[in-house]
FIROPA-656168 format. One record per atom (N, C-alpha, C): y, z, x. Coordinates in pm, 1 decimal, m for minus. Each point is the difference from the previous one (the first is absolute). Example, Ala and Ser with C-alpha at 12.3 -4.5 7.8 and 13.67 -1.06 7.14 Angstrom:
BEGIN
> m569.0, 780.0, 1319.0
> 119.0, 0.0, m89.0
> 120.0, 0.0, 90.0
> 105.0, m72.0, m35.0
> 119.0, 6.0, 82.0
> 109.0, 73.0, m77.0
//
This chain:
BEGIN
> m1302.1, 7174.0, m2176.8
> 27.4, m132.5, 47.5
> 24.0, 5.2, 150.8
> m42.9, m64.6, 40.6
> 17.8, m19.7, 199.8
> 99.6, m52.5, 15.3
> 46.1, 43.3, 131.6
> 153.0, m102.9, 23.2
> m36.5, m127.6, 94.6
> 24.0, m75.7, m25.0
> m23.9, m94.1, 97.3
> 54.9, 9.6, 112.6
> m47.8, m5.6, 140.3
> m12.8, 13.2, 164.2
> 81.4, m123.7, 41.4
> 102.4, 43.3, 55.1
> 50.0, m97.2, 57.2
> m63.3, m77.7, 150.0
> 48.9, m92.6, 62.6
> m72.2, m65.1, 53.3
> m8.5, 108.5, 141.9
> 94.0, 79.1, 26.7
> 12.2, 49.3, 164.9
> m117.0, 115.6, m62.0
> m32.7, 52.5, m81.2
> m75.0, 169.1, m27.6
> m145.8, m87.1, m6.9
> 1.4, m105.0, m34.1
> m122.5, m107.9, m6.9
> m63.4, 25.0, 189.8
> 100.2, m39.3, 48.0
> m25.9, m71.6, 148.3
> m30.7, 205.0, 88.5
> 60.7, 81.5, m96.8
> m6.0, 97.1, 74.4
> m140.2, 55.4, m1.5
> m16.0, m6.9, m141.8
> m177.6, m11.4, m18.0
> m61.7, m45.4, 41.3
> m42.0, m117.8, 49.7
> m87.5, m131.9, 57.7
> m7.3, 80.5, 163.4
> 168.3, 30.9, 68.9
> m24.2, 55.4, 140.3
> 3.3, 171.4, m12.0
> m90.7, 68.9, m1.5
> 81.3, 150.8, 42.4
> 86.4, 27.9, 94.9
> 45.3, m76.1, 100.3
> 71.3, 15.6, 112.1
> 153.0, m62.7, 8.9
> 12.9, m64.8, m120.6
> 90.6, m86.5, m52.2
> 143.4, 55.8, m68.3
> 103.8, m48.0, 73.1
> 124.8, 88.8, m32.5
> 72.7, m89.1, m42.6
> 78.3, m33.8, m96.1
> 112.5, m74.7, m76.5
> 85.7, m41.9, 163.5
> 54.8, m107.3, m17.9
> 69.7, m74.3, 107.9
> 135.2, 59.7, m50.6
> 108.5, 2.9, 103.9
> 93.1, 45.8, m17.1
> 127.1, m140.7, m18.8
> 43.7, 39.6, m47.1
> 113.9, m109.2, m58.8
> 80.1, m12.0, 157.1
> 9.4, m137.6, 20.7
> 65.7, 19.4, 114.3
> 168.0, m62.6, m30.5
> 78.7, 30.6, 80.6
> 158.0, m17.5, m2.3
> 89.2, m153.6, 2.3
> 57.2, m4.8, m54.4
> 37.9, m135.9, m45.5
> 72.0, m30.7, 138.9
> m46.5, m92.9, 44.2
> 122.0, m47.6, 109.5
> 87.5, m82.2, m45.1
> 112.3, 24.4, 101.7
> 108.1, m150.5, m23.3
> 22.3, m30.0, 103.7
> 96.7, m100.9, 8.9
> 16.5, m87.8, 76.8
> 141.9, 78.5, 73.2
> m18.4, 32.0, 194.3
> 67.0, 65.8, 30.2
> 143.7, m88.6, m40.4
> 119.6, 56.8, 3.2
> 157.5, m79.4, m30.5
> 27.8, m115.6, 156.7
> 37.6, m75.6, m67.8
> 15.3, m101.9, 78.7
> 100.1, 3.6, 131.5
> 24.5, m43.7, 95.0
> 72.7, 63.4, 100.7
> 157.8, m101.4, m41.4
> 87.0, 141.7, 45.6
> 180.3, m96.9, m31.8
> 26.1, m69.2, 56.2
> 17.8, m116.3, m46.7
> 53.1, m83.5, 141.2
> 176.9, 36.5, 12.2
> 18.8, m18.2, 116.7
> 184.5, m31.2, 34.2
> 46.9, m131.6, m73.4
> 110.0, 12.0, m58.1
> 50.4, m113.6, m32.2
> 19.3, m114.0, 57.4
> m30.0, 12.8, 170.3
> m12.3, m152.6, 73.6
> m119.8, m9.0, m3.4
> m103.1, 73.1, 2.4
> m128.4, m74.9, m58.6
> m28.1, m90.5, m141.6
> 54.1, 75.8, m61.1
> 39.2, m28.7, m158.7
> 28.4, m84.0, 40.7
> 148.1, m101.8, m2.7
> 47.9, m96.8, 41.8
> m111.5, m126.4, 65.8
> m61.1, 60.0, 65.8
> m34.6, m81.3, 120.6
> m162.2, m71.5, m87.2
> m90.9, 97.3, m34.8
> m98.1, m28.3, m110.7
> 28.2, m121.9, m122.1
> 141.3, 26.3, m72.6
> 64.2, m41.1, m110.1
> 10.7, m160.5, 78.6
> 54.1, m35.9, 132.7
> 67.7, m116.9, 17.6
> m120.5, m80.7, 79.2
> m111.7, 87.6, 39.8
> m147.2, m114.5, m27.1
> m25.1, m36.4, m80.4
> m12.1, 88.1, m134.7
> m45.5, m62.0, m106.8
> 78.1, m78.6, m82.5
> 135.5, m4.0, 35.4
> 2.9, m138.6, m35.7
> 45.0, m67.7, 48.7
> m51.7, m10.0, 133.1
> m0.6, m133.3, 114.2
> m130.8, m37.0, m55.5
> m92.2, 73.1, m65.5
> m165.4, m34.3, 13.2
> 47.7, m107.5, m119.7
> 44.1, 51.8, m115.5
> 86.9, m44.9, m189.9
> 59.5, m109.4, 60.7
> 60.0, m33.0, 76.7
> 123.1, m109.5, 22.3
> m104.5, m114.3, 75.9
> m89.0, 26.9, 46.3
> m113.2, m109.7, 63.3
> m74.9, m35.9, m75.5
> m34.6, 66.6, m77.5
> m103.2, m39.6, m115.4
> 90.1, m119.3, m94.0
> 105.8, 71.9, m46.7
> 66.2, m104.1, m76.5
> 42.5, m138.1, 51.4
> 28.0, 31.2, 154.3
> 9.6, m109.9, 29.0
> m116.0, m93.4, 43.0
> m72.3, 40.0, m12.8
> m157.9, m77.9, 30.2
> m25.9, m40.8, m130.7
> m36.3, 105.9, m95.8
> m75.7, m89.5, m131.6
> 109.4, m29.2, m81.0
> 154.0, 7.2, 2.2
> 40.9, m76.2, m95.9
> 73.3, m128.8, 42.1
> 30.7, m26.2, 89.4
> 36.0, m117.5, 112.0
> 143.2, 26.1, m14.9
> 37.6, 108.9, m2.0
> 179.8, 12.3, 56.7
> 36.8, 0.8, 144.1
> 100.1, m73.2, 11.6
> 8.2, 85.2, 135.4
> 140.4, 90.8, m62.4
> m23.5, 53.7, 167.4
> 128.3, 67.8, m47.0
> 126.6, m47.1, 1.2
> 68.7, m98.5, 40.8
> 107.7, m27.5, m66.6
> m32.4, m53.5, m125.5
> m112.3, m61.9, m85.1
> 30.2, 5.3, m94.5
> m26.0, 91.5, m126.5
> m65.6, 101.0, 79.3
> 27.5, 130.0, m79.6
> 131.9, 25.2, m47.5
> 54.3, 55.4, 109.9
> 164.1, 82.1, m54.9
> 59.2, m74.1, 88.7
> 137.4, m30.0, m49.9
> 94.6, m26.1, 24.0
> 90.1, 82.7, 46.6
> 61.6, 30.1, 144.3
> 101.5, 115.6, 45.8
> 89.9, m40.4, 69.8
> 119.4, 41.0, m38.3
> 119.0, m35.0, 56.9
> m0.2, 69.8, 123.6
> 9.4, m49.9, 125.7
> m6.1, 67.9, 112.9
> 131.4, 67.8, 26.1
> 11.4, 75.7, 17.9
> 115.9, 64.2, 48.0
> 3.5, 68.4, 158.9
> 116.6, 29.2, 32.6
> m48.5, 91.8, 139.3
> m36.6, 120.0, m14.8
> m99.4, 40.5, 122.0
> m90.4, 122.6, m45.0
> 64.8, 116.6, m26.6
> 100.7, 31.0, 18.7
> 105.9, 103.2, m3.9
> 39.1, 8.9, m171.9
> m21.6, m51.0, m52.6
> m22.1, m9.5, m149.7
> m42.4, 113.0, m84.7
> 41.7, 13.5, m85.8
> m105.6, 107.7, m46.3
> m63.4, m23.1, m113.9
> 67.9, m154.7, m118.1
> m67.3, m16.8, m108.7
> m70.6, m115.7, 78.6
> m117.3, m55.9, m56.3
> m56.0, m135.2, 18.3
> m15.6, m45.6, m108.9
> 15.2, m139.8, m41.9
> m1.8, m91.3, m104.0
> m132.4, m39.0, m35.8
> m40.2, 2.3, m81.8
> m139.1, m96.2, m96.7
> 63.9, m84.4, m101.1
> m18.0, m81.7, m6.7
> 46.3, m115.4, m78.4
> m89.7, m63.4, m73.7
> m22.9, 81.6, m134.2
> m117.1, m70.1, m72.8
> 53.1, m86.8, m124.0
> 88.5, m74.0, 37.1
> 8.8, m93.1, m139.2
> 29.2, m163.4, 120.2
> m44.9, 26.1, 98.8
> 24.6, m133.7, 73.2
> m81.8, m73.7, m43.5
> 4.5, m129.0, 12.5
> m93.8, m106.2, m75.0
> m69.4, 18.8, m129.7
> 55.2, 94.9, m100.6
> m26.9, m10.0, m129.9
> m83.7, 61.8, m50.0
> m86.1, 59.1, 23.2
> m158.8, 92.8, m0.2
> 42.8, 33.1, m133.4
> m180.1, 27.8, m85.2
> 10.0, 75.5, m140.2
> m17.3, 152.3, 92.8
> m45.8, 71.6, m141.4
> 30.5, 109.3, 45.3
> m78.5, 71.0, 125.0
> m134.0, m40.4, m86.3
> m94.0, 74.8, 89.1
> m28.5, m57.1, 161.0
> 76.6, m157.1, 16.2
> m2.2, 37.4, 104.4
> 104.6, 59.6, 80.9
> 133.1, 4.9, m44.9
> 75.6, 78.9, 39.8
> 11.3, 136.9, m13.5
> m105.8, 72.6, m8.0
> m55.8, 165.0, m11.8
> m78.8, m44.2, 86.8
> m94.0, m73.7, 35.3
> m66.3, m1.6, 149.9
> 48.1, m24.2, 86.8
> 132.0, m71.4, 26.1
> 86.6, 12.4, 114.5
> 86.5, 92.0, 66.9
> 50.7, 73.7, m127.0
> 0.9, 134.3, 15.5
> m81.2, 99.8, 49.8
> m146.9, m1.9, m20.3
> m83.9, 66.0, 29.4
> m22.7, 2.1, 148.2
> m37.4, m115.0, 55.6
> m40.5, m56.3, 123.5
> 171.8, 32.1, 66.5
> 123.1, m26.2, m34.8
> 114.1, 47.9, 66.6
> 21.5, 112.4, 47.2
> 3.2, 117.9, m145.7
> m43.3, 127.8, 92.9
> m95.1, 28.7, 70.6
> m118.7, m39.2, m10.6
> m94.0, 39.5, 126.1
> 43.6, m11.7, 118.9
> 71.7, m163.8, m14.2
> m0.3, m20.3, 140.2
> 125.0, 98.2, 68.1
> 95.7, 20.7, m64.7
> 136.9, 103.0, 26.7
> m97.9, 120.9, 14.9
> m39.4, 26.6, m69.9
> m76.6, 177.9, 69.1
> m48.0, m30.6, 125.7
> m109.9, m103.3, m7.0
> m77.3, m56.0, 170.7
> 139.6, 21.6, 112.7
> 117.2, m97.0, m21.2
> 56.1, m10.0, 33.2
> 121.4, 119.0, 80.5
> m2.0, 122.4, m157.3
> 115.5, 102.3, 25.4
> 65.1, 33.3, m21.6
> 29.8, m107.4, m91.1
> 158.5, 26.8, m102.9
> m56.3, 85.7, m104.1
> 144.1, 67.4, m2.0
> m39.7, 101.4, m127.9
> 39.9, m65.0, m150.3
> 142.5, m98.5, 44.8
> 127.8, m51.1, m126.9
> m57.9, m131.9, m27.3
> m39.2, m30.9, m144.2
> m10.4, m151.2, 3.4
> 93.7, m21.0, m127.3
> 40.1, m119.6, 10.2
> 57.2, m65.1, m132.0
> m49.8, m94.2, m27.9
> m34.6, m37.3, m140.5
> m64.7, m96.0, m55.3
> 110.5, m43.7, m56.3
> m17.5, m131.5, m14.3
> 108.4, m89.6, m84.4
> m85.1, m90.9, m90.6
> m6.5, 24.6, m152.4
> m39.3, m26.2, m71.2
> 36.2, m105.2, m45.4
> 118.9, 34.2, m59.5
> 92.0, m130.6, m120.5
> 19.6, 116.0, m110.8
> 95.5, m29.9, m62.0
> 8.2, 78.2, m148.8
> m29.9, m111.4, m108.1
> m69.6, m114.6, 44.0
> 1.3, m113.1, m107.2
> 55.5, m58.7, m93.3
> 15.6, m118.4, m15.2
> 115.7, m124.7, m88.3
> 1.8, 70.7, m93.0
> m72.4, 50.8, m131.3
> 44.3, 81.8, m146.9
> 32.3, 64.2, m16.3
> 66.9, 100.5, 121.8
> 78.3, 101.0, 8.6
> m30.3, 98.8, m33.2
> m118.6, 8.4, m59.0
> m65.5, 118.0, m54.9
> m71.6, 100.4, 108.0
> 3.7, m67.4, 115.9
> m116.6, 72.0, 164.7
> m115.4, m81.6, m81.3
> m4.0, m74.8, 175.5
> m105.3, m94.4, m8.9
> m192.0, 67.8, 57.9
> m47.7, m75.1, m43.7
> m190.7, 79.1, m6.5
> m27.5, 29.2, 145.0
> 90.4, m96.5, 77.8
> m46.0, 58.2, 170.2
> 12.4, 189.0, 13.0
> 137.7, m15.7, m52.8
> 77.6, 173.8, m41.5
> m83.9, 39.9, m13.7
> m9.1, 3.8, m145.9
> m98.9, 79.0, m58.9
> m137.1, 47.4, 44.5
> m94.5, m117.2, 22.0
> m113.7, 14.7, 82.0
> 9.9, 58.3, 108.2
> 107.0, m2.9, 112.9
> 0.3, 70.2, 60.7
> 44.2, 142.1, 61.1
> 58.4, 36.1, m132.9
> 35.9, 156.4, 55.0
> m117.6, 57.1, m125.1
> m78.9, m30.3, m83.8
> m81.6, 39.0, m53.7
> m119.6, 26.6, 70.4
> m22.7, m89.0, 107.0
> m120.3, 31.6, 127.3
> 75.5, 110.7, 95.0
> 125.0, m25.1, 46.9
> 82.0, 85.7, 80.0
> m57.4, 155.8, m57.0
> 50.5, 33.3, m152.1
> m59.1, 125.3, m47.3
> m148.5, 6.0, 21.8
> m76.9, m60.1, m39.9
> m114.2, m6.7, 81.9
> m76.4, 68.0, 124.8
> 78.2, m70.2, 82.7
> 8.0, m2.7, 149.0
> 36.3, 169.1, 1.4
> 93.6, 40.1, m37.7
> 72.8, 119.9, 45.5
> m80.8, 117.5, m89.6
> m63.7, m23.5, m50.3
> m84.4, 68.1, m146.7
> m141.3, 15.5, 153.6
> m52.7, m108.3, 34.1
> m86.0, 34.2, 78.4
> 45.9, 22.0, 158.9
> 107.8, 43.6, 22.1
> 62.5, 29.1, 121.8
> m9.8, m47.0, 105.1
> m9.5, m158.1, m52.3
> 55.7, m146.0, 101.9
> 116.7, m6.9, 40.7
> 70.7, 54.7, m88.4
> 176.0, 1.7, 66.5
> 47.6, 92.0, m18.3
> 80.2, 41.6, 65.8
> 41.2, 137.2, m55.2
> 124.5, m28.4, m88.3
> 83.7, m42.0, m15.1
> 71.1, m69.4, m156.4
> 43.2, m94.3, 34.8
> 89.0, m88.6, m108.5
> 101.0, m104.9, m34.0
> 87.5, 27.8, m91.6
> 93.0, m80.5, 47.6
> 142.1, 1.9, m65.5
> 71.9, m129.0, m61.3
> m28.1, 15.9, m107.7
> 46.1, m162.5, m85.9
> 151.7, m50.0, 18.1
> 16.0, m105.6, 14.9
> 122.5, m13.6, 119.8
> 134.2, m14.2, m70.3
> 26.9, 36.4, m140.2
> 43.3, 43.3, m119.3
> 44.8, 151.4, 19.5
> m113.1, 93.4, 60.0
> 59.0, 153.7, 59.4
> 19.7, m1.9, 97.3
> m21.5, m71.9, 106.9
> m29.9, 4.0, 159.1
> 201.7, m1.3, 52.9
> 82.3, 142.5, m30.4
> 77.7, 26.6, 56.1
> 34.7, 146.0, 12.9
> 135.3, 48.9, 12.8
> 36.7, 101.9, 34.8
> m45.7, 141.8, m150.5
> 10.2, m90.7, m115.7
> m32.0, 90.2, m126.0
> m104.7, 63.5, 1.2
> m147.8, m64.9, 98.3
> m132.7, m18.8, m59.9
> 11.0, 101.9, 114.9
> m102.3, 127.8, m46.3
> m59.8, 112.9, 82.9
> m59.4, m118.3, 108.1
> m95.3, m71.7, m47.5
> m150.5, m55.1, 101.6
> 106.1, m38.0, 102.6
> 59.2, m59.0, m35.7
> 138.1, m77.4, 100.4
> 61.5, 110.2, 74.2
> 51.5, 49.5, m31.8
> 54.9, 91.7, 82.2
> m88.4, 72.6, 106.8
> m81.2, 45.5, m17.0
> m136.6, 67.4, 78.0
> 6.4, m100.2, 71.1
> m46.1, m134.1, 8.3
> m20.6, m63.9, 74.3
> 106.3, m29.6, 70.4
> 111.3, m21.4, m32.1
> 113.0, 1.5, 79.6
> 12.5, 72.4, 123.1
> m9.7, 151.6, m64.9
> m5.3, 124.4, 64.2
> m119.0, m42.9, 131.3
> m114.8, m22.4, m14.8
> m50.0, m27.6, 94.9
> 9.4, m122.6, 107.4
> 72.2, m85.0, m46.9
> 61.8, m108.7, 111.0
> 160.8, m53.9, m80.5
> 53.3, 1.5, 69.6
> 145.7, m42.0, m61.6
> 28.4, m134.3, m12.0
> m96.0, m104.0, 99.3
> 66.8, m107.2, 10.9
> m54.6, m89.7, m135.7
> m71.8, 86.9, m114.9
> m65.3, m83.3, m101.7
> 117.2, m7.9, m96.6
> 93.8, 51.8, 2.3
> 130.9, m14.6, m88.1
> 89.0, m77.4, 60.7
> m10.6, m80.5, 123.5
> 39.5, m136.9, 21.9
> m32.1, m114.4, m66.7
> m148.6, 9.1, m54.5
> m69.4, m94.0, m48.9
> 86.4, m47.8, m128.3
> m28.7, m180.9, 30.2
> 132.6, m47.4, m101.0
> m35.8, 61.4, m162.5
> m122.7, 16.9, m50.6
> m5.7, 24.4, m144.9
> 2.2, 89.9, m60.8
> 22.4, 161.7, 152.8
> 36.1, 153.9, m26.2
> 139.6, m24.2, m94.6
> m22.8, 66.5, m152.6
> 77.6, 29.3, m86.1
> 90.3, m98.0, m31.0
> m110.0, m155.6, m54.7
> 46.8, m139.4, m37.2
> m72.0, 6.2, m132.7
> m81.8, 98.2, m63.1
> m89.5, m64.3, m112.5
> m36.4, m89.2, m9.2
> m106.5, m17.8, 103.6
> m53.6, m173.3, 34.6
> m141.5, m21.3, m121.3
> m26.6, m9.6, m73.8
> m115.2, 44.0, m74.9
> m114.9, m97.6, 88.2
> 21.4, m116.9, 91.0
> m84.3, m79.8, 35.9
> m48.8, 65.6, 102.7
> 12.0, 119.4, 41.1
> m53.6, 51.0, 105.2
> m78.8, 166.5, m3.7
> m101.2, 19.1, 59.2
> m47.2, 117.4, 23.2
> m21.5, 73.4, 107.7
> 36.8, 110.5, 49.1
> m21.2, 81.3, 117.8
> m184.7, 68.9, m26.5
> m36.7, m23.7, 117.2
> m106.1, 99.7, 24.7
> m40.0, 86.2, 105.3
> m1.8, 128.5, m31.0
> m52.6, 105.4, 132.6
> m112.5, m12.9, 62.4
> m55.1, m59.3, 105.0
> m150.0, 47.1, 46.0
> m22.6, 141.5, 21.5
> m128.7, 25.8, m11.6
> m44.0, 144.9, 41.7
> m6.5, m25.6, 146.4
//
């Protein structure tokens, strides 16, 4: 019985001069260059100056009526988001949130507090809920670097303390170790 010729011993026949091609080497893609963390930074807060224009173009917000922020003096170290002002369901109060931190990263702040509501049934109202369920989210895809439900947000809570540790004047803040449940701390990266 003959063996059947594969196709290269075929082609070697047809040329006498003809040599099998040599397998050539897989390339990759050289590693990407590191950036410094003020590049980092600096990349991160175009893109979403580019995110924060868009939204405000095709969805007709402006920005005050995006988020709502309690101005404080800049010497501050938490800043306020206030997403239960004028009543919002949920989802749009998870987009005010959304568009809030952007603009605080654009901005610089690292500390934000959201003020939710713990809602009339006493049970923690859906703003809550919905929103530290995106919060995990967020921090799952390393949008924030954490939050602190304002229920732990004192001297007991590790996250609290760390953060303390890194600026002191956040344990001035009136709802440090009040069990406020209507409120949430969040870390920017």
């Amino acid at each position: 019985m003959k063996k059947k010729q594969n196709a290269r011993e075929k082609r070697a026949e047809m040329r006498p001069n003809w040599k099998p091609e040599k397998k050539q080497a897989v390339r990759t893609k050289p590693p990407a260059p590191q950036l410094t963390p003020e590049e980092q930074e600096r990349i991160e807060a175009e893109e979403t100056k580019l995110f924060l224009d868009h939204i405000e173009k095709y969805s007709g917000f402006k920005d005050e009526e995006v988020v709502s922020v309690r101005k404080k003096s800049m010497s501050a170290t938490i800043r306020e988001i206030n997403l239960e002002d004028g009543m919002p369901v949920v989802d749009e109060a998870i987009h005010r949130m959304s568009i809030g931190i952007q603009e605080m990263r654009i901005s610089g702040i690292k500390i934000v507090k959201l003020i939710h509501g713990y809602g009339s049934t006493g049970k923690g109202g859906r703003i809550r809920i919905g929103v530290q369920t995106e919060l995990e989210t967020m921090k799952k895809r390393r949008l924030i670097r954490d939050y602190i439900p304002g229920e732990r947000f004192g001297p007991f809570d590790e996250s609290s303390r760390r953060m303390a540790e890194r600026d002191r004047s956040i344990t001035k803040d009136p709802d440090y170790g009040r069990d406020n449940h209507g409120v949430t701390i969040v870390v920017i990266t």
